[in-house]
C-alpha positions as CSV (number, residue, x, y, z in Angstrom):
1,X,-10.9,-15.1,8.3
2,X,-10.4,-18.3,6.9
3,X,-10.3,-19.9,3.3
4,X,-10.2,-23.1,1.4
5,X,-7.7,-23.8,-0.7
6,X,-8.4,-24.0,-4.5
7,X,-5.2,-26.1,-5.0
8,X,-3.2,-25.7,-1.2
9,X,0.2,-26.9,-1.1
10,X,1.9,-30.1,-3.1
11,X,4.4,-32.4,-2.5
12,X,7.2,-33.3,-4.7
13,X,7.8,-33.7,-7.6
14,X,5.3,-31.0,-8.0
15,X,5.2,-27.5,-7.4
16,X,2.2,-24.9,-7.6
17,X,2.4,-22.4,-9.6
18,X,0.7,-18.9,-9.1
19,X,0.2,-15.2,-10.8
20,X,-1.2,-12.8,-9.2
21,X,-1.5,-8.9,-9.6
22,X,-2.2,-8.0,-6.7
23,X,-3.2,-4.3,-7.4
24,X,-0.9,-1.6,-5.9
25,X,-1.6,0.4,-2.6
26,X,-3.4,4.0,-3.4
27,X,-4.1,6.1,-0.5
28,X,-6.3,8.9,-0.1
29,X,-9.9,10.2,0.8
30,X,-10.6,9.2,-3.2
31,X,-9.8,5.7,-3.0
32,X,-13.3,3.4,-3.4
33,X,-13.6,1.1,-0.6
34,X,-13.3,-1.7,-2.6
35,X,-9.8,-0.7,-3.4
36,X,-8.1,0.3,0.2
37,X,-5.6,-1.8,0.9
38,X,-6.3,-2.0,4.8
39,X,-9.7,-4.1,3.8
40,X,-7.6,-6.2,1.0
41,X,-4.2,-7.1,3.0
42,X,-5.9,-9.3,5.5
43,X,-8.2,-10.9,2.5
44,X,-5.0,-11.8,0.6
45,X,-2.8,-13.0,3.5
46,X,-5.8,-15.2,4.4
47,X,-5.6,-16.5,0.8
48,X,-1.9,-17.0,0.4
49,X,-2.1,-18.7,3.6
50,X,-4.4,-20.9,2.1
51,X,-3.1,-21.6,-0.4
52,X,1.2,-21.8,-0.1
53,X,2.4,-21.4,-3.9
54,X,5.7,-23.0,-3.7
55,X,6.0,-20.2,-7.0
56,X,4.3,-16.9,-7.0
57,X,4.7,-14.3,-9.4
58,X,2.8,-11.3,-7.8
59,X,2.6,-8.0,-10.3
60,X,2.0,-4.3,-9.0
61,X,3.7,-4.8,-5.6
62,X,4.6,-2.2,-4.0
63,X,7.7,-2.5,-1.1
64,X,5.5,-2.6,1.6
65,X,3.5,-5.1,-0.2
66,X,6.1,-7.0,-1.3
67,X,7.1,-7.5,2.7
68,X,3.2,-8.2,3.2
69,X,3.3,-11.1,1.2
70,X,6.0,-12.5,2.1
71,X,4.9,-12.1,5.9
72,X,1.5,-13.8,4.8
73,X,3.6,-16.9,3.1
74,X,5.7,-17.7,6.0
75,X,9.1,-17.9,7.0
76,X,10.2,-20.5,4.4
77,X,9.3,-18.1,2.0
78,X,11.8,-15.5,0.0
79,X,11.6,-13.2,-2.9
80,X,13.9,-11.3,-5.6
81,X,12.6,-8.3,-7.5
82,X,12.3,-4.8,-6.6
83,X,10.3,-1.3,-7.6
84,X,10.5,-0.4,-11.3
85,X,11.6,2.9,-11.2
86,X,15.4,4.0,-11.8
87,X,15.9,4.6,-7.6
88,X,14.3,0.8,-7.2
89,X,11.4,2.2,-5.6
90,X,7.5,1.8,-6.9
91,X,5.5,-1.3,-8.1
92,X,7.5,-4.4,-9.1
93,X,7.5,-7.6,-10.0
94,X,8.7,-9.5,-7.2
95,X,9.2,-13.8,-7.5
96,X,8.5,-15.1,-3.8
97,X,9.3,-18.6,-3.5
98,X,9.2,-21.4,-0.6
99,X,13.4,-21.3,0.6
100,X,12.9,-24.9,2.1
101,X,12.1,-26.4,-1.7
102,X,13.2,-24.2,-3.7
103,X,17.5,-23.3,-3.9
104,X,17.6,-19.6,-5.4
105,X,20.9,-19.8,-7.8
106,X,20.7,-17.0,-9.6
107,X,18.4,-13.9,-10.2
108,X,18.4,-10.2,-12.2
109,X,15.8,-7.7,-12.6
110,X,16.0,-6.1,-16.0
111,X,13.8,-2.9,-17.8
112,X,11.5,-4.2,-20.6
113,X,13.3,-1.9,-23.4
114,X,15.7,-1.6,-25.5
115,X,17.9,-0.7,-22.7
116,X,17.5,-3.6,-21.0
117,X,20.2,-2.9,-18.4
118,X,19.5,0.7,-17.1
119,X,16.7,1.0,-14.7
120,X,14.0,2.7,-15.5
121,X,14.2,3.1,-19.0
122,X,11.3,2.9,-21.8
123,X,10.7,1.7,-24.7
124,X,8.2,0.9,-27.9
125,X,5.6,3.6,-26.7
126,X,5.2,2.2,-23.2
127,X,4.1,5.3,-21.0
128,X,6.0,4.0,-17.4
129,X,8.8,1.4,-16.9
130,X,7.9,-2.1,-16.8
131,X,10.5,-4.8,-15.9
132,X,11.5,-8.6,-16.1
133,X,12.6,-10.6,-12.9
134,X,14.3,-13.7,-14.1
135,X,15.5,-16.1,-11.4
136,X,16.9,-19.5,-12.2
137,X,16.4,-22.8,-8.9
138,X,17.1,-25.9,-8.1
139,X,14.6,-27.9,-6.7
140,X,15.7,-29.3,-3.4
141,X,13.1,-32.5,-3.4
142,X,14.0,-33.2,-7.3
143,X,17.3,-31.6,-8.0
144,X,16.2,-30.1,-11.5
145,X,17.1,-27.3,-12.1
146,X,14.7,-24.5,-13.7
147,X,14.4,-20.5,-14.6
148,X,11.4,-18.4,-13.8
149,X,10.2,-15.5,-15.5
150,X,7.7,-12.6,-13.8
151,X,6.3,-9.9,-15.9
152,X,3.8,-7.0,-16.1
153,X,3.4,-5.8,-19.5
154,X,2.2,-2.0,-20.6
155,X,-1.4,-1.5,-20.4
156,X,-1.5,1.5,-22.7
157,X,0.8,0.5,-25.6
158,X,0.0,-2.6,-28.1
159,X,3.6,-2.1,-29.5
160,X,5.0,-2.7,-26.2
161,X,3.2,-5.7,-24.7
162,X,4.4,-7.2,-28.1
163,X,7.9,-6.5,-27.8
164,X,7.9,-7.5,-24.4
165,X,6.4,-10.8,-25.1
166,X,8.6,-11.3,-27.7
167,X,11.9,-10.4,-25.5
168,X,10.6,-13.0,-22.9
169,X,10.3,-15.9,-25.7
170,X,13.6,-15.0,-27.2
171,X,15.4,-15.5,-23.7
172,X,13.4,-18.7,-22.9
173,X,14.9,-19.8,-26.5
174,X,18.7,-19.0,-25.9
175,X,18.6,-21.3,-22.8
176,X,19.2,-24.9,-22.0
177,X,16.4,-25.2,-18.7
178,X,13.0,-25.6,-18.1
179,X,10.9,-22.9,-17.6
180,X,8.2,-21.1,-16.0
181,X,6.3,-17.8,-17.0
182,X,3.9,-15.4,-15.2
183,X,2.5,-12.3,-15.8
184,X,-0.2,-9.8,-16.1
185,X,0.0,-9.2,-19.9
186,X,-2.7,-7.1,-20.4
187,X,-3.5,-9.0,-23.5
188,X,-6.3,-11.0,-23.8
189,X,-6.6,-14.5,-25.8
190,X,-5.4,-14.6,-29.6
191,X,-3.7,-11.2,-29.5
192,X,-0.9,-10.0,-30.3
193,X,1.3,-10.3,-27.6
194,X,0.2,-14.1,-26.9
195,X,0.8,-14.9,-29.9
196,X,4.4,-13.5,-30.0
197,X,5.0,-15.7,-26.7
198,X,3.6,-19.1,-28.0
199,X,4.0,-18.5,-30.9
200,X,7.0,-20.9,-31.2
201,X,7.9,-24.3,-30.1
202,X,9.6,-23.0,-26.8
203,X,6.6,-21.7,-24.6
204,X,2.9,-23.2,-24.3
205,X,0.0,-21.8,-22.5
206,X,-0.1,-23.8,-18.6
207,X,-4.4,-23.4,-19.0
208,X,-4.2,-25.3,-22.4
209,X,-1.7,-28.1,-21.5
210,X,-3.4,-28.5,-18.1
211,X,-4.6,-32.1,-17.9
212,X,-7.3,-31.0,-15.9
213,X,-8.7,-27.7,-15.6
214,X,-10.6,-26.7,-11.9
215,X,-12.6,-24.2,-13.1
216,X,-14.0,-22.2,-15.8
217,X,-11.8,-20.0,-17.4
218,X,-13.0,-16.9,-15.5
219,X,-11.7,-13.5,-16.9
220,X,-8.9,-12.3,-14.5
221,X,-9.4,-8.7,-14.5
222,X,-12.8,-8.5,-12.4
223,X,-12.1,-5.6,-10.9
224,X,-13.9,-6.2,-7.7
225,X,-17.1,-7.6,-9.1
226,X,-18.7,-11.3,-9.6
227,X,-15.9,-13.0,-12.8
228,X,-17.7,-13.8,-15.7
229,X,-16.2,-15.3,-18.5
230,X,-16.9,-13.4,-21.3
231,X,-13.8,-12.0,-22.7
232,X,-11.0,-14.1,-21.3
233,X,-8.1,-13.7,-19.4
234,X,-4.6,-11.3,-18.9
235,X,-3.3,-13.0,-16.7
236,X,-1.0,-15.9,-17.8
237,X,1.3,-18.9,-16.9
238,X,2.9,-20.2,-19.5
239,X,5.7,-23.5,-19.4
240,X,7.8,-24.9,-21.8
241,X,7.2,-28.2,-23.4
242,X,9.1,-30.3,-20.9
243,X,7.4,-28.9,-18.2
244,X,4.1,-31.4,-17.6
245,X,0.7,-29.4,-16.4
246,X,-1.0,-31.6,-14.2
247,X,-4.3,-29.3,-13.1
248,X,-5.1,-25.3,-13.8
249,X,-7.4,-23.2,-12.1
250,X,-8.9,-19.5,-12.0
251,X,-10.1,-18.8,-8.4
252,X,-12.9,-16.9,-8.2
253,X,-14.0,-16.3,-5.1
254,X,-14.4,-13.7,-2.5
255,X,-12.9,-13.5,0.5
256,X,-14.1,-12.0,3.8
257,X,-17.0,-10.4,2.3
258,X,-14.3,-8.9,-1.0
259,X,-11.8,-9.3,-3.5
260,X,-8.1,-9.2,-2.4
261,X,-7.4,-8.0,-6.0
262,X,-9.1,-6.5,-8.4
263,X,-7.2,-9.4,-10.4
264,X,-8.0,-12.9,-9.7
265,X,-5.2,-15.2,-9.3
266,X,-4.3,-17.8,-11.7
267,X,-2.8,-21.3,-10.4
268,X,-1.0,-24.6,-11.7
269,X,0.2,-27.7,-10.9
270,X,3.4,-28.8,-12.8
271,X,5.9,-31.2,-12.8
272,X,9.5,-30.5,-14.1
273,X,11.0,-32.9,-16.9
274,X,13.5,-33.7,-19.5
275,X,15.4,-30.3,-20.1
276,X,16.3,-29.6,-16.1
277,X,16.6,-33.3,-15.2
């Protein structure tokens, strides 16, 4: 199957930006069709083939998954990030990046708690692990250099997607270097947890600084059916100031006759500055 791009790859000095939940693999005779992952693997590789992120923060990956997308990207393409749990094993958070643009410098995966450093653990009410890949580059076309953060925050505790979001401003504040965020925050516009991430002069939304936007500003959690965009988005990319957005989009479409995701993926177009130079 084949598919347009929404945005397709970019030359330098830009880069293209994506999150993407791309729902975990469930297996079973109880799984709705819409949901096996045999009918959505080749929908999203045709996508990501598409579209060639030189950034994609992809959330509920499984490690087969994890592998699936980076087979769909290419061989120029790498990722940090592994499962959530204590043995490294279940859904992550993986950052896959193109190799041949991007210099990987540094990475760590952390536990969003209080106990940042020991795998697995929970905190603020949140009912399963959830974890933080940060991973700092150096742009091979540019030379600046930058950090990117990839999240999934807790879908059943408000106390915890704030916290979380908090914890990811406060590290975007102690450092010198651009910087890039995605996630599935399971928060939607002018809550909590949004407002704890830009609420400060160190993060802005990517949709909001966008010079242009591509599309409406569908509401990412479809769950398999035709976006509408009544209540607004949870999933986000957000920059800092001195990171210029130069087009956003939501893509809404189907693919081979389906969704890839029960998530729609959410793109931009930036173009490092000042901090990274």
């Amino acid at each position: 199957m084949s598919v347009t791009p929404l945005i397709g790859p970019v030359e330098a000095p830009d880069l293209h930006v994506v999150s993407y939940n791309i729902r975990r693999r469930f297996t079973g005779p109880l799984v709705r069709p819409a949901d096996r992952w045999r009918l959505r693997r080749p929908r999203l590789t045709a996508l990501l083939q598409a579209e060639r992120p030189t950034l994609l923060g992809a959330q509920e990956a499984m490690p087969d998954q994890a592998t699936a997308v980076r087979d769909a990207l290419g061989p120029r393409y790498r990722f940090v990030g592994h499962g959530r749990d204590a043995n490294g094993r279940g859904e992550g958070c993986p950052l896959f990046f193109d190799g041949e643009r991007l210099e990987l410098l540094d990475w760590r995966q952390t536990a969003l708690s209080t106990q940042p450093d020991v795998p697995g653990s929970r905190s603020w009410g949140a009912m399963l692990p959830r974890v933080l890949v940060t991973a700092s580059f150096r742009d091979r076309a540019t030379d600046v250099r930058f950090i990117a953060l990839n999240t999934h925050l807790d879908v059943f505790s408000p106390r915890a997607r704030a916290a979380g979001a908090r914890h990811i401003r406060e590290l975007v504040e102690d450092q010198e270097l651009p910087a890039i965020v995605t996630g599935d925050f399971n928060a939607r516009p002018g809550s909590a947890p949004l407002l704890e991430l830009f609420g400060g002069d160190d993060l802005v939304d990517a949709w909001d600084a966008a010079a242009e936007r591509e599309t409406p500003e569908w509401d990412t959690y479809a769950g398999y059916r035709r976006p509408h965009v009544r209540r607004g988005r949870i999933d986000w990319i957000g920059v800092s100031p001195d990171v210029r957005v130069l087009r956003a989009a939501i893509d809404p479409r189907p693919v081979g006759g389906g969704w890839p995701s029960d998530h729609l993926p959410v793109h931009a177009v930036v173009r490092m500055g000042g901090r990274g130079a």
